[in-house]
N, C-alpha and C positions, 0 to 999 in steps of 0.2 A: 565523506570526502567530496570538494569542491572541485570542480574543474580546474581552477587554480591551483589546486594543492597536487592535484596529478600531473601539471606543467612543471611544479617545482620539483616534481620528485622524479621525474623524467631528465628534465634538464641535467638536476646533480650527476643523475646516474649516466647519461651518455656525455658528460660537457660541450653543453649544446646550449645557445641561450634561451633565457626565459621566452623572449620573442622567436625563435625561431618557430619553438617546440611548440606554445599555445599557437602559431600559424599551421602546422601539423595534424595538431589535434582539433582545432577548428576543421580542420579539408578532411578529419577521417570525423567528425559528426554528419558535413555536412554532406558527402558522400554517401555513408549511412541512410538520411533523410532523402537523397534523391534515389535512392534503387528502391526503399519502400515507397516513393510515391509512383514511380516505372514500374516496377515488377511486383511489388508486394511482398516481397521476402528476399532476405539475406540473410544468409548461414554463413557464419564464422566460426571456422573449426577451431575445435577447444575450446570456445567457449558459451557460443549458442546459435539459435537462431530468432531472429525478429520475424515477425510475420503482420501483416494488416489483413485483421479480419470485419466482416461486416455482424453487428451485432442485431437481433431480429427488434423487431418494435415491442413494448414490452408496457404491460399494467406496475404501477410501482404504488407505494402509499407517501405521501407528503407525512415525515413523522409528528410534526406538530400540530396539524389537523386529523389527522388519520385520514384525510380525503385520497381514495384514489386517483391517480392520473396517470396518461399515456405519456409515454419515453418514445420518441421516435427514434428507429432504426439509424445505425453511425457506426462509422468507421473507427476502429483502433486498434493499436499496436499490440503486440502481444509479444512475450520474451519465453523460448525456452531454453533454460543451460541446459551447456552440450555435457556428456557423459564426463567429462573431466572439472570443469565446474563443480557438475553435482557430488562429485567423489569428494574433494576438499571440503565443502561446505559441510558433510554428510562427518566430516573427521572433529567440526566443532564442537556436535553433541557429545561425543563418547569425553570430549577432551572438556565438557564443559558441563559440569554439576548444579548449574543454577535452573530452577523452573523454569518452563517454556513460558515468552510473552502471551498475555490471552491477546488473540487475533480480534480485532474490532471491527466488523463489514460498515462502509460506508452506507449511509441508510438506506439508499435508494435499494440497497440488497440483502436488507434486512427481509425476514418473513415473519414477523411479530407485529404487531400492532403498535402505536406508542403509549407508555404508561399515561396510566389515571391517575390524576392526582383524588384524593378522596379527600374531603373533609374531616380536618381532628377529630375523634371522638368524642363526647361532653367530659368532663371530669367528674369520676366517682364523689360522693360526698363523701368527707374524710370520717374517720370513725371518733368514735369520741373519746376524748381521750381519758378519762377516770369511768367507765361503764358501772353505772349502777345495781347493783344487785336485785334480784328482782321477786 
């Protein structure tokens, strides 16, 4: 869902216009973004909390060289849902019978190395095809 799509589905629902409401939801992002760069965290009951954490400096491996190299230390957000979020979400699985996505780590967080490619192996000689008695 787009920012846009949660304007329009906002709007319908209280009859407010489309401009109002993206004016709204613009001042509750951008509010959001100024108490985590003032305080570092806001907690919104029911449904989480934001947090800006510092992440330490860090050895990574470049996946297409397998070279290792240094990550410098950096700031980032972090989200956790509040106990009522996780409760809905948590109602999807029972109500939902399709296998779990497999989760893909972004490489830098990867701990494997990157595959090798090997070279084809030769091709067996084929057999012949009438085999002589011998």
């Amino acid at each position: 869902m787009t920012k846009k799509e949660i304007v329009k589905q906002i709007s319908e629902k209280l009859g407010l216009t489309q401009l109002k409401v993206k004016e709204i939801v613009q001042e509750t992002f951008d509010s959001i973004i100024a108490t985590l760069l003032e305080e570092r965290r806001i907690e919104l009951r029911n449904f989480g909390v934001f947090e800006v954490k510092r992440r330490k400096p860090r050895k990574a491996r470049n996946p297409r060289t397998g070279v290792r190299v240094d990550v410098d230390a950096k700031y980032v957000v972090t989200f956790k849902p509040g106990k009522e979020m996780e409760e809905e979400v948590r109602k999807l699985d029972a109500a939902d019978s399709k296998p779990k996505p497999q989760v893909t780590l972004p490489p830098e967080r990867r701990e494997t190395p990157p595959a090798v490619t090997l070279p084809p192996e030769p091709a067996a000689a084929p057999a012949p095809a009438n085999p002589q008695p011998s």
